[in-house]
Backbone as XML, in Angstrom:
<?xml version="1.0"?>
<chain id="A" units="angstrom">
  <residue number="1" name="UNK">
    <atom name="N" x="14.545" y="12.047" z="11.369"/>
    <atom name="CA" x="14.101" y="10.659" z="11.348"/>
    <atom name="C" x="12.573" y="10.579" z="11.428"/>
  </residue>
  <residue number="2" name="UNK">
    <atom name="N" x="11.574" y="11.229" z="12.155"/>
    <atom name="CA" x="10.743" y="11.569" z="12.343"/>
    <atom name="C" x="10.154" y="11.655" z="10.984"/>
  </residue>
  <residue number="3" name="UNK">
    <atom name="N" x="10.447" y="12.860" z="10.036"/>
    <atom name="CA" x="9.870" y="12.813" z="8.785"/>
    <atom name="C" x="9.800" y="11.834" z="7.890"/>
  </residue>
  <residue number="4" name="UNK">
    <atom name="N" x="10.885" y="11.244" z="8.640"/>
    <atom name="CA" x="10.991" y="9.168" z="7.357"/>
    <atom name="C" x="9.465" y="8.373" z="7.973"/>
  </residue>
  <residue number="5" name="UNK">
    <atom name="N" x="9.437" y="8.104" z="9.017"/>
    <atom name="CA" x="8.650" y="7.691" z="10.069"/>
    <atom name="C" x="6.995" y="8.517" z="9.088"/>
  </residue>
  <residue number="6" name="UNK">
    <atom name="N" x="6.757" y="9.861" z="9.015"/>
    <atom name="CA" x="5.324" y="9.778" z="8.398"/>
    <atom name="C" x="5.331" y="10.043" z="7.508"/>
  </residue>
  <residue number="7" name="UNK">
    <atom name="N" x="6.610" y="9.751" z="6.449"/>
    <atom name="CA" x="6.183" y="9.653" z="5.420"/>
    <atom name="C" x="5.999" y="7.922" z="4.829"/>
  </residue>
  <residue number="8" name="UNK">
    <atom name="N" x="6.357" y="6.911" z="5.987"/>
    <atom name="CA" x="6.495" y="5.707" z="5.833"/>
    <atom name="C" x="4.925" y="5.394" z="6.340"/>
  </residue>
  <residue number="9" name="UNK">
    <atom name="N" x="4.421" y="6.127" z="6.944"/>
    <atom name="CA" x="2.663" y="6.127" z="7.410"/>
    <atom name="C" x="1.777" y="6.098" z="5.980"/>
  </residue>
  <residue number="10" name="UNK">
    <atom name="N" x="2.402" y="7.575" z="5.950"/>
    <atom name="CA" x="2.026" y="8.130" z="4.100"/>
    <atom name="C" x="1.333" y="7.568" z="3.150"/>
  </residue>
  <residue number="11" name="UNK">
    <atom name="N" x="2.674" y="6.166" z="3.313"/>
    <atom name="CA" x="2.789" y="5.244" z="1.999"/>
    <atom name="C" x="1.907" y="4.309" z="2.205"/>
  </residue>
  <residue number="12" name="UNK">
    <atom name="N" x="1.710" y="3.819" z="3.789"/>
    <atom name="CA" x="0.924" y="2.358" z="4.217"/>
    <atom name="C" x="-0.593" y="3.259" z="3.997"/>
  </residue>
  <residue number="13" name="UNK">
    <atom name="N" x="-0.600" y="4.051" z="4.357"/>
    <atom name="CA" x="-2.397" y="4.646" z="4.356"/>
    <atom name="C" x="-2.701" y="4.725" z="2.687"/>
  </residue>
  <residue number="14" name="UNK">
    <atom name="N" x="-1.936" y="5.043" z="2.006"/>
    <atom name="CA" x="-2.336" y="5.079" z="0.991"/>
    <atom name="C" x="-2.509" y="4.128" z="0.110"/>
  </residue>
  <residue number="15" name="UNK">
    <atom name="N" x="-1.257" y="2.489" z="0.509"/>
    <atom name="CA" x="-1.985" y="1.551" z="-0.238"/>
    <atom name="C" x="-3.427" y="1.525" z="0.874"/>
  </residue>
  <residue number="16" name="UNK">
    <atom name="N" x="-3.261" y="1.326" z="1.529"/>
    <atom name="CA" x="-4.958" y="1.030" z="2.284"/>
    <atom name="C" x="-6.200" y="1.507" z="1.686"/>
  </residue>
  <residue number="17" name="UNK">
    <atom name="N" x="-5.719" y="2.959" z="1.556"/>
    <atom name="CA" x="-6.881" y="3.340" z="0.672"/>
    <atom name="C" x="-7.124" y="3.420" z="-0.688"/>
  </residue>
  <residue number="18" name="UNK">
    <atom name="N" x="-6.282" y="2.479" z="-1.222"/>
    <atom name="CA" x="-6.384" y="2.894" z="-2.574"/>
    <atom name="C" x="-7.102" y="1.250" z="-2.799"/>
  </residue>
  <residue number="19" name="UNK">
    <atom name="N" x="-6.706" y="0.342" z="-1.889"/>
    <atom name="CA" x="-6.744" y="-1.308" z="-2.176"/>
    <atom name="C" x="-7.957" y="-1.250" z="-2.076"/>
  </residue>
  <residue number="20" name="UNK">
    <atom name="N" x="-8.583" y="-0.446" z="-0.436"/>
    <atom name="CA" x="-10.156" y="0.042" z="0.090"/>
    <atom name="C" x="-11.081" y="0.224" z="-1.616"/>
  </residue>
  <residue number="21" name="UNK">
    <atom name="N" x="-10.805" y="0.971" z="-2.835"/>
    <atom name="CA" x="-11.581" y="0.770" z="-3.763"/>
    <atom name="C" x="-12.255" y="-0.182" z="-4.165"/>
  </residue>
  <residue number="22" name="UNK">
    <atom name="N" x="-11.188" y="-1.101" z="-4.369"/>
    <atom name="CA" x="-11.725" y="-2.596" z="-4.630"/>
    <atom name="C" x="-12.499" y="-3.082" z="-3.678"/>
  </residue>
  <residue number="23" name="UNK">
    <atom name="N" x="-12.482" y="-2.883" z="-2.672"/>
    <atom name="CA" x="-13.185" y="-3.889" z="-1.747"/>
    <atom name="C" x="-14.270" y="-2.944" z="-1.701"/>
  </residue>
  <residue number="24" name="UNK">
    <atom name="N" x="-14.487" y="-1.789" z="-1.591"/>
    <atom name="CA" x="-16.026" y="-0.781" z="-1.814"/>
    <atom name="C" x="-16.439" y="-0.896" z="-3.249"/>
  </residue>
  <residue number="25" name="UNK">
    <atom name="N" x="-16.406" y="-1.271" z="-3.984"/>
    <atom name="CA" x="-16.313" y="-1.436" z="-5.657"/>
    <atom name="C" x="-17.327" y="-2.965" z="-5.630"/>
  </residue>
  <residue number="26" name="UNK">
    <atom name="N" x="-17.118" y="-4.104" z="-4.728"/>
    <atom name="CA" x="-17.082" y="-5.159" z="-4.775"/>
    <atom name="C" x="-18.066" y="-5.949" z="-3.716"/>
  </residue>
  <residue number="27" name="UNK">
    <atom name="N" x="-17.953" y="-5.379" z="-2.561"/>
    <atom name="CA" x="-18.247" y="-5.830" z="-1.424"/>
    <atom name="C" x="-19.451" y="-5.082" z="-0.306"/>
  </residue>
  <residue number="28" name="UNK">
    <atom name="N" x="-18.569" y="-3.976" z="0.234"/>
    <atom name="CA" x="-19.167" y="-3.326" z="0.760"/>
    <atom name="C" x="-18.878" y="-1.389" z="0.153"/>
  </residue>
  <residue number="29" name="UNK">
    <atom name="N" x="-19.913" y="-1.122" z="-0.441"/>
    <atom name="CA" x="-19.653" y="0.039" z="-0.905"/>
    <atom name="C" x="-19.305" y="1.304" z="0.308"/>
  </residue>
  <residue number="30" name="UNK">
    <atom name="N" x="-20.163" y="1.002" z="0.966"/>
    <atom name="CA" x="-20.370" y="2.347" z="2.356"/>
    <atom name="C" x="-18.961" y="2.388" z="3.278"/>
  </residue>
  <residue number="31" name="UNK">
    <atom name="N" x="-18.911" y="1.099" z="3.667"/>
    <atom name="CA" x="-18.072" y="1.364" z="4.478"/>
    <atom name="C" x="-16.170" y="1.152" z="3.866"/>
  </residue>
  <residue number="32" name="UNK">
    <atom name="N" x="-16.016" y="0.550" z="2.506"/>
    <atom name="CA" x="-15.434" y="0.887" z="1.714"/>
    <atom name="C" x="-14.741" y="1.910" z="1.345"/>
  </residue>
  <residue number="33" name="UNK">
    <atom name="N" x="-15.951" y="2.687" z="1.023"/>
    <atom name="CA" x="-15.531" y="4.379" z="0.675"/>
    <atom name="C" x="-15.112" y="4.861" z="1.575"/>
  </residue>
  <residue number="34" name="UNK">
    <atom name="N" x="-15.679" y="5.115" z="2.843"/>
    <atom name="CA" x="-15.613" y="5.410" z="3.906"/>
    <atom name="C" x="-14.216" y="5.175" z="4.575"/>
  </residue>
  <residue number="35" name="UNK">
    <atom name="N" x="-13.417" y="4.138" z="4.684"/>
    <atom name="CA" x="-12.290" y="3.578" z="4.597"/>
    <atom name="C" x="-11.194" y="3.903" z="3.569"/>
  </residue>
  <residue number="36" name="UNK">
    <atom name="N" x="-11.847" y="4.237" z="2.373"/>
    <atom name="CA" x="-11.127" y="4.802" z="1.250"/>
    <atom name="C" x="-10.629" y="6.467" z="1.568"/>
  </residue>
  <residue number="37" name="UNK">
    <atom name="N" x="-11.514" y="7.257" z="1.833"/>
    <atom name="CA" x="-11.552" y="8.621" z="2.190"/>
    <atom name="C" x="-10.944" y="8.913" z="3.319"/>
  </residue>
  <residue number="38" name="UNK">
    <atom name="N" x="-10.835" y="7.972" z="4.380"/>
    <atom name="CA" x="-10.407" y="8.418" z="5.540"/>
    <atom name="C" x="-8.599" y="8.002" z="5.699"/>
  </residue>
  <residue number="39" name="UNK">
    <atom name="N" x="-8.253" y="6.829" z="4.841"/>
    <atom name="CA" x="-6.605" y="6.430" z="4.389"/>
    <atom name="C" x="-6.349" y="7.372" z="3.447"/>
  </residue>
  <residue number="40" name="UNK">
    <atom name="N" x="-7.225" y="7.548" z="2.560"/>
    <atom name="CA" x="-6.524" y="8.699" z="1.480"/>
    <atom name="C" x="-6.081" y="10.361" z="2.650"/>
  </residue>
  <residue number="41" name="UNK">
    <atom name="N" x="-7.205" y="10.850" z="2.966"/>
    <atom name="CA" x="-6.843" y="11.788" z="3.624"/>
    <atom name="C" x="-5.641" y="11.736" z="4.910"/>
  </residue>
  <residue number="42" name="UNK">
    <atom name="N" x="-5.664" y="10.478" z="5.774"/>
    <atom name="CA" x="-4.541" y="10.204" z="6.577"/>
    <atom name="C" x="-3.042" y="10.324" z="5.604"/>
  </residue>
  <residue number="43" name="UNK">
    <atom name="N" x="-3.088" y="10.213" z="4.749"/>
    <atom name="CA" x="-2.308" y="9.798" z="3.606"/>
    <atom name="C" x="-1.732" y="11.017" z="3.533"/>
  </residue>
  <residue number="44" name="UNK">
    <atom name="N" x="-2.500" y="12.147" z="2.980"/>
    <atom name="CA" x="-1.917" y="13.267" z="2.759"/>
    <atom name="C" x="-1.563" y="14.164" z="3.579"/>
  </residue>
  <residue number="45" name="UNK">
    <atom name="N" x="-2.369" y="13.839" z="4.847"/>
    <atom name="CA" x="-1.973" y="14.681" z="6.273"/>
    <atom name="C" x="-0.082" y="13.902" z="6.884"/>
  </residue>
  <residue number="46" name="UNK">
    <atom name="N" x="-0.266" y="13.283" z="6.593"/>
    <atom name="CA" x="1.550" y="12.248" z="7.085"/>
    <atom name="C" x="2.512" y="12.779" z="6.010"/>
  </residue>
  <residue number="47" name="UNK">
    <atom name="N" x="1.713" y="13.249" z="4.237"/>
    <atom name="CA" x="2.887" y="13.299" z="3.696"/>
    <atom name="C" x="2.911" y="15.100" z="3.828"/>
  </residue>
  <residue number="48" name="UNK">
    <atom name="N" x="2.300" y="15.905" z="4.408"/>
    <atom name="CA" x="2.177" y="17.535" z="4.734"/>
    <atom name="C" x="3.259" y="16.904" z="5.668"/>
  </residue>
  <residue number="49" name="UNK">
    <atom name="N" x="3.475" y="16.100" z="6.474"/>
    <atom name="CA" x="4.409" y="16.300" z="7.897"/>
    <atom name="C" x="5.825" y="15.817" z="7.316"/>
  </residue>
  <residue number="50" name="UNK">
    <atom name="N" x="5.716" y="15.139" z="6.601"/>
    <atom name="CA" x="6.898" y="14.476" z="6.134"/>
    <atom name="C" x="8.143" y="15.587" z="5.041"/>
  </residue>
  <residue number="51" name="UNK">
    <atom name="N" x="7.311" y="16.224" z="4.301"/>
    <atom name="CA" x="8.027" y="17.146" z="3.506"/>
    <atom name="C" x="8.132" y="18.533" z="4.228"/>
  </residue>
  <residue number="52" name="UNK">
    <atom name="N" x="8.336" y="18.556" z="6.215"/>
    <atom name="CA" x="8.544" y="19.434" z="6.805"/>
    <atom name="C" x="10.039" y="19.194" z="6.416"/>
  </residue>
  <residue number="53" name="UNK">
    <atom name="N" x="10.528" y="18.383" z="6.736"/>
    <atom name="CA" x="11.804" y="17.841" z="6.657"/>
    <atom name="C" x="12.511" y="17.087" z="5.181"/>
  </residue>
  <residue number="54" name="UNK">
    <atom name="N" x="11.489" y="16.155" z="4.471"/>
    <atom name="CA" x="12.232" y="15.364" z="3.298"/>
    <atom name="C" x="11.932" y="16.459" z="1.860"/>
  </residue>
  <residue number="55" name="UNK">
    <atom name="N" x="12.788" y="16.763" z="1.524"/>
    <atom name="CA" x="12.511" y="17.341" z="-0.041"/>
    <atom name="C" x="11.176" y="16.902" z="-1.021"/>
  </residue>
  <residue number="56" name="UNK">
    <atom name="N" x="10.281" y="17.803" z="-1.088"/>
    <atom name="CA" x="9.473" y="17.385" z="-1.662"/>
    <atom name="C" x="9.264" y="16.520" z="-2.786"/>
  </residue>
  <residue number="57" name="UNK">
    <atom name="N" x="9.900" y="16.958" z="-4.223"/>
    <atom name="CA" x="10.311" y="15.953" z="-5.132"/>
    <atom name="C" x="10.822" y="13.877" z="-4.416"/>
  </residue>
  <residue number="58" name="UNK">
    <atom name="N" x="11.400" y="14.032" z="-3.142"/>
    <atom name="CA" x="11.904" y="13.099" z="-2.817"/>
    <atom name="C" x="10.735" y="12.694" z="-2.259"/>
  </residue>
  <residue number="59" name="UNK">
    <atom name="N" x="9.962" y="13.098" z="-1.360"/>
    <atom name="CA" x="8.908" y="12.192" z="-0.566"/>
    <atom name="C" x="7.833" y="12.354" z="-1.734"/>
  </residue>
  <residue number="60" name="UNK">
    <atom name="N" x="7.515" y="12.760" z="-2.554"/>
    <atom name="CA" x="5.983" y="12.897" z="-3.557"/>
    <atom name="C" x="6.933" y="11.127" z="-4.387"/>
  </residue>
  <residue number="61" name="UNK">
    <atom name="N" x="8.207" y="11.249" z="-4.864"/>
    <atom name="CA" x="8.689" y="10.153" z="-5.741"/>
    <atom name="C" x="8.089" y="8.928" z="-4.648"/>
  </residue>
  <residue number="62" name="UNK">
    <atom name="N" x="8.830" y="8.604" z="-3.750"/>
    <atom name="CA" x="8.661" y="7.782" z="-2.687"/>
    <atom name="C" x="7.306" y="7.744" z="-2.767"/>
  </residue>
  <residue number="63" name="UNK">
    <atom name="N" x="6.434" y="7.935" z="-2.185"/>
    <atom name="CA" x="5.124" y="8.378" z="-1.847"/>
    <atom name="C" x="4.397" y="7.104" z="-2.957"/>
  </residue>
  <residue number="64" name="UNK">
    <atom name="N" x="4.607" y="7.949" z="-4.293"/>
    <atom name="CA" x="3.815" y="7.169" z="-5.144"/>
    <atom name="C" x="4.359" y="6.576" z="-5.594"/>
  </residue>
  <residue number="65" name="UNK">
    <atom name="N" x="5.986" y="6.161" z="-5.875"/>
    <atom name="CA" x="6.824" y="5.089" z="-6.755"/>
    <atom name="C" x="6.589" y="3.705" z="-5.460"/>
  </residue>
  <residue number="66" name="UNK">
    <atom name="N" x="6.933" y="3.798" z="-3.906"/>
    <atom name="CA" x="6.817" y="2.748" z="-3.315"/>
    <atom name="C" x="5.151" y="2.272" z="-3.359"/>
  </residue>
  <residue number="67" name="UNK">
    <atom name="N" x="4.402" y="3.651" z="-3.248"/>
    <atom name="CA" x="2.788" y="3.201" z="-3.160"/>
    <atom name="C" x="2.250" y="2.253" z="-4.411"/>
  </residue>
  <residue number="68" name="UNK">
    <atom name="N" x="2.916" y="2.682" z="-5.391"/>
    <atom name="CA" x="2.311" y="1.934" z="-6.872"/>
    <atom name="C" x="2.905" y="0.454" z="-7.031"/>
  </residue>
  <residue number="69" name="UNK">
    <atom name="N" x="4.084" y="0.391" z="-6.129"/>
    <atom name="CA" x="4.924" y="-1.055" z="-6.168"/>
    <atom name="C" x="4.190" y="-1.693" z="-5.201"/>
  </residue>
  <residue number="70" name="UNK">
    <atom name="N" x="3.679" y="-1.211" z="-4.255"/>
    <atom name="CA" x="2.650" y="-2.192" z="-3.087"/>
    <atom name="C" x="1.358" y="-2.286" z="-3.257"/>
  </residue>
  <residue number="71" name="UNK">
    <atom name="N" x="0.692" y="-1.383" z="-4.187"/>
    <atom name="CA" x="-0.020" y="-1.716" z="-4.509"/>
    <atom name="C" x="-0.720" y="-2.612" z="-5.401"/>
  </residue>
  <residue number="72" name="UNK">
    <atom name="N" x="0.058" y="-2.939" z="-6.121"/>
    <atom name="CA" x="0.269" y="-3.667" z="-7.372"/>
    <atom name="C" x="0.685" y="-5.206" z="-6.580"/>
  </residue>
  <residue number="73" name="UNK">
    <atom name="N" x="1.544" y="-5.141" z="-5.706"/>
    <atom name="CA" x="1.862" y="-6.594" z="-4.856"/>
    <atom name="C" x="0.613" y="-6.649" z="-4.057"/>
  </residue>
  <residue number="74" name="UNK">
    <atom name="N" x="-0.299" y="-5.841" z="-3.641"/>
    <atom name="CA" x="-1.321" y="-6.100" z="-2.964"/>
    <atom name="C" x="-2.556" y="-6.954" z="-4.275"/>
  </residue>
  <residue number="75" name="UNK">
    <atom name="N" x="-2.541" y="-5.703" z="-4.890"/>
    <atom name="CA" x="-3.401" y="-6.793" z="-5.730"/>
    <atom name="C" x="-3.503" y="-7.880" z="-6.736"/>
  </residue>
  <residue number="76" name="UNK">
    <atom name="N" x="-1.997" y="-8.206" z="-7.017"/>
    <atom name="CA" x="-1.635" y="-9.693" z="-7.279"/>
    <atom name="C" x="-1.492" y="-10.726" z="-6.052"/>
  </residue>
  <residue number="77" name="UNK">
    <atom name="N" x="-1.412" y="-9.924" z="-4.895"/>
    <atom name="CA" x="-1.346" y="-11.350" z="-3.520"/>
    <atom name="C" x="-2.805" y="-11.296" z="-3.569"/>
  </residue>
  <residue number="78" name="UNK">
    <atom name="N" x="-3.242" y="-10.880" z="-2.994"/>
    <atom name="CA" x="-4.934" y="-10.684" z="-2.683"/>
    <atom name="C" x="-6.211" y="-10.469" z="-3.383"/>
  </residue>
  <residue number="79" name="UNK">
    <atom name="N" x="-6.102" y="-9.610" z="-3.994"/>
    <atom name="CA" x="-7.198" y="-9.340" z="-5.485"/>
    <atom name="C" x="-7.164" y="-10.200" z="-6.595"/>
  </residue>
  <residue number="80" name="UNK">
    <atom name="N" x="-6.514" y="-10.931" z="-7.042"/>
    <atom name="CA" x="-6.116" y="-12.007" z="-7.973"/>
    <atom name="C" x="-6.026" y="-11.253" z="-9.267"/>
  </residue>
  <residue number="81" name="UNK">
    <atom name="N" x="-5.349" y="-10.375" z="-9.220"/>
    <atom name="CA" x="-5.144" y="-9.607" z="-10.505"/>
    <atom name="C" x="-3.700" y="-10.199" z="-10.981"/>
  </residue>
  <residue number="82" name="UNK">
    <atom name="N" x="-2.995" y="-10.285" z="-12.101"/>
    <atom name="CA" x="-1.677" y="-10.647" z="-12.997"/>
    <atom name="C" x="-0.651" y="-9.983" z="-12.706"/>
  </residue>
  <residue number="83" name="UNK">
    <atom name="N" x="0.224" y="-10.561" z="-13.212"/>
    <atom name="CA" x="1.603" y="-9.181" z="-13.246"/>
    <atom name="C" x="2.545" y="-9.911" z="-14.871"/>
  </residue>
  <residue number="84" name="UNK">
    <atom name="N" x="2.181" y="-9.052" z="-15.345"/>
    <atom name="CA" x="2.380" y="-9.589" z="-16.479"/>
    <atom name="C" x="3.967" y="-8.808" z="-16.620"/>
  </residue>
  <residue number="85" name="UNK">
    <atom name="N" x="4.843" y="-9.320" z="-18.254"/>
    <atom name="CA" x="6.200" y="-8.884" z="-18.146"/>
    <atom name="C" x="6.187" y="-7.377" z="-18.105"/>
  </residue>
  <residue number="86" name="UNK">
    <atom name="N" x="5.378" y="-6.628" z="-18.758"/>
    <atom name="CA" x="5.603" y="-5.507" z="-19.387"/>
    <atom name="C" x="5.182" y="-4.739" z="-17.898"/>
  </residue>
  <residue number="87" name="UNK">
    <atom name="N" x="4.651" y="-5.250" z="-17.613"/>
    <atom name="CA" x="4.450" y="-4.624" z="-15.862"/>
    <atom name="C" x="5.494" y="-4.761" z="-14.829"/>
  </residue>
  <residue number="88" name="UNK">
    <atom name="N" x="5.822" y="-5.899" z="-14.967"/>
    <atom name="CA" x="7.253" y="-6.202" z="-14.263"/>
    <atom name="C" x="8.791" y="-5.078" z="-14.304"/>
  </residue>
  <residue number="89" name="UNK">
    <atom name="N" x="8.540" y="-5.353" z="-15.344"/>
    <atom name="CA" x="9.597" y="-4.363" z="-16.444"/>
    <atom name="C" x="9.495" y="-2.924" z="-15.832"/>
  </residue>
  <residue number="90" name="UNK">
    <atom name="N" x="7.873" y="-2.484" z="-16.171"/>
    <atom name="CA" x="7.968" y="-0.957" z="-15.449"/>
    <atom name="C" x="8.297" y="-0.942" z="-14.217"/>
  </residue>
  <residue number="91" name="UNK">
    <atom name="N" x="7.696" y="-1.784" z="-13.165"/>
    <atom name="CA" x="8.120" y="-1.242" z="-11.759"/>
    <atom name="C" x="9.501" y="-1.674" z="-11.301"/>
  </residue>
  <residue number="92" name="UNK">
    <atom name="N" x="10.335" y="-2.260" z="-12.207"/>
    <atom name="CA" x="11.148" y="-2.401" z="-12.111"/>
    <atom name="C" x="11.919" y="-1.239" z="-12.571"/>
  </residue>
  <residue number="93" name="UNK">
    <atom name="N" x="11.555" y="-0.805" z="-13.720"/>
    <atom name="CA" x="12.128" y="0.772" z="-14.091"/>
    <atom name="C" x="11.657" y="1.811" z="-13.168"/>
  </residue>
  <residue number="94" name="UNK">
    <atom name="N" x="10.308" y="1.891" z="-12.246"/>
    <atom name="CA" x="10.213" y="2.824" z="-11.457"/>
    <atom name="C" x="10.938" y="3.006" z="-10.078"/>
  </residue>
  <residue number="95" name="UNK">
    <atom name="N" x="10.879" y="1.560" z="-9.763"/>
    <atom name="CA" x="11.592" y="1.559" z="-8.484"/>
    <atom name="C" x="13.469" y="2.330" z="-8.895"/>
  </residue>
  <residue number="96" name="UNK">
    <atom name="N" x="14.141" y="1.906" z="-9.814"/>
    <atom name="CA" x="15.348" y="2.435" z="-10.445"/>
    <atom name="C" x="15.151" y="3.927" z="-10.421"/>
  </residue>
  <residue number="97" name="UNK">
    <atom name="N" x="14.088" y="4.466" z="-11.159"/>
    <atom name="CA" x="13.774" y="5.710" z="-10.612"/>
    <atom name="C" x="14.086" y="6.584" z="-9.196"/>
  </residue>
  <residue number="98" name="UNK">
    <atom name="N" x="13.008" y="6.022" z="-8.661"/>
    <atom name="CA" x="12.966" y="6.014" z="-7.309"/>
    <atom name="C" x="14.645" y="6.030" z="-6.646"/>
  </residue>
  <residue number="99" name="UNK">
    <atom name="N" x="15.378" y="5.272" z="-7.078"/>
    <atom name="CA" x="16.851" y="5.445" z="-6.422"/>
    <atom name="C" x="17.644" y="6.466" z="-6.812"/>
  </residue>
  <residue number="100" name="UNK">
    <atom name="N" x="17.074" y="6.481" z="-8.700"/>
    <atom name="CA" x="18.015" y="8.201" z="-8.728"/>
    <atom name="C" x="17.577" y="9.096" z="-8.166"/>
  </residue>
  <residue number="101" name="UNK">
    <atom name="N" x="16.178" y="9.322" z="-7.868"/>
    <atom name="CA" x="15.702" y="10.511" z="-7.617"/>
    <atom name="C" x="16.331" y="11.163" z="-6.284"/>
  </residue>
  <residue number="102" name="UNK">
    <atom name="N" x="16.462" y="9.908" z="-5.215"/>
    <atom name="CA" x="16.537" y="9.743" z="-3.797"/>
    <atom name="C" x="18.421" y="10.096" z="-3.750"/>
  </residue>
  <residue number="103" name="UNK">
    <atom name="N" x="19.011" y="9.586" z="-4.759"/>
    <atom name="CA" x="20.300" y="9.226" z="-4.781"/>
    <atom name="C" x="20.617" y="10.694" z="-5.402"/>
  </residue>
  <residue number="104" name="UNK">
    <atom name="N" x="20.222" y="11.283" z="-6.084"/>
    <atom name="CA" x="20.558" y="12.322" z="-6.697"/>
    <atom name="C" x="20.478" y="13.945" z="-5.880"/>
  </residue>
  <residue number="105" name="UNK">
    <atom name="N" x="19.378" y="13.619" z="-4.544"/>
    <atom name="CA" x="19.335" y="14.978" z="-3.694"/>
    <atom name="C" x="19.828" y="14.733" z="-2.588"/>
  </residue>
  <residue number="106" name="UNK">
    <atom name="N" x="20.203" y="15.987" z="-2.434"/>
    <atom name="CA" x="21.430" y="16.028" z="-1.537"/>
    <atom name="C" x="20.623" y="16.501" z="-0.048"/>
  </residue>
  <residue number="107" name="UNK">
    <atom name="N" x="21.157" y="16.384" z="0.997"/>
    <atom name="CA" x="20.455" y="16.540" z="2.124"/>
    <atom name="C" x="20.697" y="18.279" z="2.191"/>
  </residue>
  <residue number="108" name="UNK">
    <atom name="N" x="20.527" y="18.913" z="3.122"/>
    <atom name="CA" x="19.745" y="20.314" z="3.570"/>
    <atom name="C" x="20.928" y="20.595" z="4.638"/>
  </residue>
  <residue number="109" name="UNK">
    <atom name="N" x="21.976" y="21.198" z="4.267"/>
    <atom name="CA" x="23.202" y="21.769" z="5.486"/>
    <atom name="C" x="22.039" y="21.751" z="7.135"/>
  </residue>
  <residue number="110" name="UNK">
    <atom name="N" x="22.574" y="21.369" z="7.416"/>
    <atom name="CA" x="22.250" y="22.067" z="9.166"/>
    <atom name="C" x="22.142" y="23.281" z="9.336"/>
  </residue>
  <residue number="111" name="UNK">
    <atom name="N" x="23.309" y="23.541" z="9.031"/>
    <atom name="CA" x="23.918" y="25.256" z="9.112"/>
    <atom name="C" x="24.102" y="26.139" z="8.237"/>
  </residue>
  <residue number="112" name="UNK">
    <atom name="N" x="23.896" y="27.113" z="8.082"/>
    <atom name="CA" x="24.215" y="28.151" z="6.716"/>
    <atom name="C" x="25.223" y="29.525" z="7.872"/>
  </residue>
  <residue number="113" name="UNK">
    <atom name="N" x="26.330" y="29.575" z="7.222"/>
    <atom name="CA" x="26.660" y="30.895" z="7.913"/>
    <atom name="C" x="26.822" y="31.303" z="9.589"/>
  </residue>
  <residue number="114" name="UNK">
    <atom name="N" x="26.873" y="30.012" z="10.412"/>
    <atom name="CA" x="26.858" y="29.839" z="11.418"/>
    <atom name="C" x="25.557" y="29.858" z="11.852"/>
  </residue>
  <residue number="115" name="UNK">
    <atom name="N" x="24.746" y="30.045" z="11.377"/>
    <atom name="CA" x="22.918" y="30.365" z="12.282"/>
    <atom name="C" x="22.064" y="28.828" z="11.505"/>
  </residue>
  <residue number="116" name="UNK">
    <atom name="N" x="21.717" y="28.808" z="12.775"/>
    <atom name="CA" x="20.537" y="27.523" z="12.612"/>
    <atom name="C" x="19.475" y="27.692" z="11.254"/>
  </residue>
  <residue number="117" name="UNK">
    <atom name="N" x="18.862" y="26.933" z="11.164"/>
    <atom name="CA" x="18.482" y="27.015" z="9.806"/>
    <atom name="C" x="16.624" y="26.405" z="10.958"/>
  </residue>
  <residue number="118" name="UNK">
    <atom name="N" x="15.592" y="27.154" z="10.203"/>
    <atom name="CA" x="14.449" y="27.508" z="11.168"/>
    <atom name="C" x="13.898" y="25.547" z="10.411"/>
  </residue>
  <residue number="119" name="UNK">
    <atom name="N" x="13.421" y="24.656" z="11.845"/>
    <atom name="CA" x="12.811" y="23.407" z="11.276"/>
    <atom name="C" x="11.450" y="23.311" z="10.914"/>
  </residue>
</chain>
């Protein structure tokens, strides 16, 4: 459960830092970036912890299929950017993605052969 938990960090640091562009792009460059670099890197340190436990293919899908769907709602709520059909359409096909990918791997026995399996 734990590994759901930072890889659900993962996802929030990374819209943060990815939204952080725009607002260093726009506003304040320094502390922007600065904000940008430090969510991106939190970002990748949560998803190293997360694929101790979640299948990699499964948390990298997650990772960037939920990150690209919030990000995209971030910057049509807030940035005043569009969402036009053909955009709609895709994250609507990615998120579908996202369920086979998740739906399609199978979890990790506990046990192999009676002996614990090393976490």
């Amino acid at each position: 459960m734990r590994s759901w938990i930072y890889l659900f960090i993962a996802i929030i640091a990374e819209v943060i830092g990815t939204a952080s562009m725009k607002f260093a792009a726009s506003h304040f460059p320094i502390l922007g970036l600065a904000l940008m670099y430090a969510m991106i890197g939190l970002s990748y340190f949560f998803l190293a912890l997360a694929v101790k436990r979640v299948p990699v293919g499964v948390a990298y899908a997650l990772w960037e299929g939920i990150g690209i769907v919030l990000i995209t709602l971030v910057s049509v709520t807030w940035l005043g950017e569009s969402l036009g059909l053909l955009k709609a359409v895709g994250l609507g096909v990615m998120i579908a993605g996202i369920l086979l990918v998740k739906a399609g791997t199978r979890a990790a026995p506990a046990e192999r052969n009676g002996e614990a399996l090393p976490c």
